[in-house]
C-alpha positions as CSV (number, residue, x, y, z in Angstrom):
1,X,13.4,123.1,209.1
2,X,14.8,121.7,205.9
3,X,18.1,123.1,206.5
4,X,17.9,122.1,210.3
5,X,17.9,118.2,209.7
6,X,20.3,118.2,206.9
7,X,22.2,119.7,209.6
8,X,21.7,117.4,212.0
9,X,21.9,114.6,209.6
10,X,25.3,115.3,208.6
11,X,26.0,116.0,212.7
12,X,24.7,112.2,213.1
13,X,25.9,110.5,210.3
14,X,29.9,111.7,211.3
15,X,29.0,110.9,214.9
16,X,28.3,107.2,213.5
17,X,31.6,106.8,211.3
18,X,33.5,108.4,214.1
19,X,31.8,105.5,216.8
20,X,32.8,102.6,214.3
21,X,36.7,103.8,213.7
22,X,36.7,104.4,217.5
23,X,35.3,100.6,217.9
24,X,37.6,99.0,214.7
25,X,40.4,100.4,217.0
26,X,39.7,99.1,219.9
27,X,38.9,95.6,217.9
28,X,42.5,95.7,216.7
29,X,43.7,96.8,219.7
30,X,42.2,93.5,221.1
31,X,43.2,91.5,218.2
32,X,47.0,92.1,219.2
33,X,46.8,92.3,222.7
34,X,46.0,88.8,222.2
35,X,48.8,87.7,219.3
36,X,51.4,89.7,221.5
37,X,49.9,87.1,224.3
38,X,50.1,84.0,222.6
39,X,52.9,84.6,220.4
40,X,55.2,87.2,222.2
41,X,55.2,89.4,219.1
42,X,53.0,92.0,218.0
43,X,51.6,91.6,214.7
44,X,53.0,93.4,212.1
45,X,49.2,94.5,210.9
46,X,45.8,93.9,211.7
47,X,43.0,94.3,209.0
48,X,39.7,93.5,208.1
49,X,39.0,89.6,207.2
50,X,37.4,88.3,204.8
51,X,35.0,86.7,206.7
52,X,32.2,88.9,209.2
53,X,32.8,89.0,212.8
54,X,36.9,88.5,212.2
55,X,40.3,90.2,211.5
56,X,43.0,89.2,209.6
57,X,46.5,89.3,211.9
58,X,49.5,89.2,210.0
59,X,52.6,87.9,211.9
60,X,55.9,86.2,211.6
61,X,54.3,82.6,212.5
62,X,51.9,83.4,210.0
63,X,48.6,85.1,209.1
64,X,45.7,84.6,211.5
65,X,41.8,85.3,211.5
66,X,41.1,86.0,214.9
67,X,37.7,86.7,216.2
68,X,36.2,90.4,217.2
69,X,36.0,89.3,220.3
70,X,39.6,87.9,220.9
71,X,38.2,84.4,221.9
72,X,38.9,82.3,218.7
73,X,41.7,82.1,215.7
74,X,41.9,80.3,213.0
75,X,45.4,78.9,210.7
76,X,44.8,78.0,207.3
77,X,43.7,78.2,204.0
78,X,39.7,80.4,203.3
79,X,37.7,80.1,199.7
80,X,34.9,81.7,198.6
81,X,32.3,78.9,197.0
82,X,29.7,82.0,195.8
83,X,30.5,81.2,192.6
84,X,33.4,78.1,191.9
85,X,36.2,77.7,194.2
86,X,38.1,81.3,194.8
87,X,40.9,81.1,197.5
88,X,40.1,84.7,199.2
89,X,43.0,83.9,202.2
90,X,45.1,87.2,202.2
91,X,42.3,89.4,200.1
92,X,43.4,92.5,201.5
93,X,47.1,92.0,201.9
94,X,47.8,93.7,198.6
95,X,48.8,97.4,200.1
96,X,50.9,96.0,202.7
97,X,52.5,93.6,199.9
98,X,53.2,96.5,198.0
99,X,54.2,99.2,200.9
100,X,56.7,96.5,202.2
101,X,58.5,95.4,199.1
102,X,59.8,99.2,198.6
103,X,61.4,98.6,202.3
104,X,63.4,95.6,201.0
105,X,63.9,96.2,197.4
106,X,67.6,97.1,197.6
107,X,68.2,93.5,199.3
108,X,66.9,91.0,195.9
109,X,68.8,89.6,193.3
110,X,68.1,91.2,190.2
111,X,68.0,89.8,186.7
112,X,66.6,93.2,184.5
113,X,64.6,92.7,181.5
114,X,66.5,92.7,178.0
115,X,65.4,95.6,176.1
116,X,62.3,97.6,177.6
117,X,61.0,96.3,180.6
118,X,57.2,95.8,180.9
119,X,56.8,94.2,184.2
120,X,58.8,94.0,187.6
121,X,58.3,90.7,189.6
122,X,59.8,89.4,192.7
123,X,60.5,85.8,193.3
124,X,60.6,84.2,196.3
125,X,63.0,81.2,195.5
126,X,64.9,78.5,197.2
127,X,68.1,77.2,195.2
128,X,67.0,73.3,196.3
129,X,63.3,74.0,194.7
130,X,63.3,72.1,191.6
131,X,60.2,74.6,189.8
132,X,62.8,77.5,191.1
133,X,65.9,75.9,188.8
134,X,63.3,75.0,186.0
135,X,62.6,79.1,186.6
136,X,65.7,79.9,187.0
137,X,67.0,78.3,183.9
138,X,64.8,80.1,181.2
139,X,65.8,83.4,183.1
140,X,66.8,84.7,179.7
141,X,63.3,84.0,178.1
142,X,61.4,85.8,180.9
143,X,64.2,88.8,180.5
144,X,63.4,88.8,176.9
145,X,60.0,89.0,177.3
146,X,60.3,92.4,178.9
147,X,59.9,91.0,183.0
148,X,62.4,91.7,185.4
149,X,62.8,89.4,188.3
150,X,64.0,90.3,191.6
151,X,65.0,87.1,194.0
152,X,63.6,87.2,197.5
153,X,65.0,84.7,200.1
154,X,62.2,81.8,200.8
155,X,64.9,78.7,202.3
156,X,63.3,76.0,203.1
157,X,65.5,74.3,205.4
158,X,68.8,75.3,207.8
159,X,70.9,74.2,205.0
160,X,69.4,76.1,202.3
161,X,69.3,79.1,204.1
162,X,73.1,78.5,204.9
163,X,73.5,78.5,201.2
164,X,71.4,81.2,200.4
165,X,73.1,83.7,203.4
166,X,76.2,82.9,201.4
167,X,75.0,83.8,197.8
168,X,73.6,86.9,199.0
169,X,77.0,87.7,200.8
170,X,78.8,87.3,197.7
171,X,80.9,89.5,195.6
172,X,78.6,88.6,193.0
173,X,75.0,87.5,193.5
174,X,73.8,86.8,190.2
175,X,77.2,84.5,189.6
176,X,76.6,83.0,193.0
177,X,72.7,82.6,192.5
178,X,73.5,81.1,188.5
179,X,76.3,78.3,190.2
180,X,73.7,77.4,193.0
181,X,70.7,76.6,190.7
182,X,72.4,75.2,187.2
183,X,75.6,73.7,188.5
184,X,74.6,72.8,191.8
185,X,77.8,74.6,193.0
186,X,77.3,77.2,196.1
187,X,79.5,79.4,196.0
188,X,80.0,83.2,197.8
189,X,81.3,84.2,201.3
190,X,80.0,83.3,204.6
191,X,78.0,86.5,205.8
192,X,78.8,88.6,209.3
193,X,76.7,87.4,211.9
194,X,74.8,91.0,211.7
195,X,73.9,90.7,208.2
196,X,70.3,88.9,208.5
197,X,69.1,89.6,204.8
198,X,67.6,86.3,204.2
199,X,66.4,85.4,207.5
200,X,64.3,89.4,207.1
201,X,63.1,88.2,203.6
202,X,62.0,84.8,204.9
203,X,59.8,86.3,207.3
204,X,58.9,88.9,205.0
205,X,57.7,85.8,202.5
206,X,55.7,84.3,206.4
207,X,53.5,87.7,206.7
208,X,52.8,87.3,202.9
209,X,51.5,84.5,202.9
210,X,54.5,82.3,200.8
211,X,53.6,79.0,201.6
212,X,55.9,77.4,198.6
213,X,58.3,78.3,196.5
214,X,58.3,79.8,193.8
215,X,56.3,83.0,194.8
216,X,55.5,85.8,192.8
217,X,54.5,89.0,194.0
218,X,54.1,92.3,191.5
219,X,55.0,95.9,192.4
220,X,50.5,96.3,193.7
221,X,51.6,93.6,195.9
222,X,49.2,90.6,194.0
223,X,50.6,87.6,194.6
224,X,50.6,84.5,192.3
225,X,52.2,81.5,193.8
226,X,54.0,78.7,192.0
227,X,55.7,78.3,188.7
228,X,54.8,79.6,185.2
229,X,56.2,79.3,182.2
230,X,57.7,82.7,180.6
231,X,54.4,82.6,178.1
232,X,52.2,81.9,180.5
233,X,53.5,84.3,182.7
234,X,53.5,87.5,180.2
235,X,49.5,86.6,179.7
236,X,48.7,86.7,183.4
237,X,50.9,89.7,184.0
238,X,48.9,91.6,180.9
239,X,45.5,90.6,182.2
240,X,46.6,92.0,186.0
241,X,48.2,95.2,184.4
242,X,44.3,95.6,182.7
């Protein structure tokens, strides 16, 4: 009899996993049905939210938390007030970070570290950010300090991504990319009208959940926005790698 219910145990508990994938995918399934509805696109992933009774939708307009049920989405920033104020927006986002940034990795702007290189960071930046020039111009103390960084497109405006289309088309980048954000010079080659490398990485930076620039994102696919000095940086970098 022992060996009879451990039997039918097991028999009951994979009937009960297999019943909740069958209903998380018919939840999602929902989920897009209604973004492809509202926003003509269908998201590029739907995962759990952070909150009960919701999933997370991650499109080009944005990431959304839209209800189980299909009936109710919500825009905008989530915390976590537990314990203190913890911004817990795109928990969860980390894999698809990650998985995503080996797609577009041959596309950035790369300044490699000088000497060994501890850590690889990429950058969303936008040449008319003044905290991306004030990045940009201790590029050699971050490179020193073992980091590589690897630009990602984030313009701002028509005219900055103008700009940018034309650094990115350029003979040379980092030249092109050094003119635009010290001497205010843009420089490069107007890009063929099939060459949508910064308008990809812009709505790469959207489904990420860039809402400023700078943006950091590391190889795990944590994401730190905003500026930090090359000190600062190396400290929080060590405490993620830990």
């Amino acid at each position: 009899m022992t060996k009879f219910l451990k039997v039918l145990s097991t028999i009951l508990m994979t009937s009960f996993i297999s019943i909740q994938t069958v209903a998380a995918d018919d939840v999602d399934k929902r989920v897009s049905a209604k973004i492809f509805a509202t926003f003509g696109e269908m998201p590029a992933m739907v995962t759990e939210a952070p909150i009960p009774g919701y999933r997370m939708a991650v499109t080009s307009q944005g990431n959304f938390f839209v209800s189980n049920d299909a009936k109710y989405m919500m825009y905008g920033r989530l915390f976590d007030i537990t314990d203190g104020l913890k911004e817990i927006t795109d928990s969860g986002l980390n894999d698809y970070r990650a998985e995503k940034l080996k797609t577009i990795k041959d596309d950035v702007i790369t300044y490699p570290a000088i000497g060994e290189e501890k850590y690889n960071v990429y950058v969303f930046t936008d040449i008319t950010c003044g905290y991306c020039r004030k990045l940009h111009r201790q590029m050699e103390e971050y490179q020193k300090a073992g980091i590589t960084i690897n630009y990602l497109a984030f313009p701002r405006s028509p005219q900055a991504a103008e700009s940018m289309q034309k650094i990115w088309c350029a003979d040379d980048p980092v030249d092109a990319m050094n003119k635009a954000k010290i001497d205010d010079i843009v420089a490069g080659k107007q890009c063929d009208s099939s060459d949508q490398r910064v308008t990809m990485q812009h709505d790469v930076g959207v489904k990420f959940g860039v809402r400023g620039t700078p943006a950091m994102v590391l190889e795990d696919g944590t994401m730190m926005p905003g500026y930090r000095e090359p000190s600062e940086l190396v400290e929080t970098l060590q405490r993620a790698m830990n």
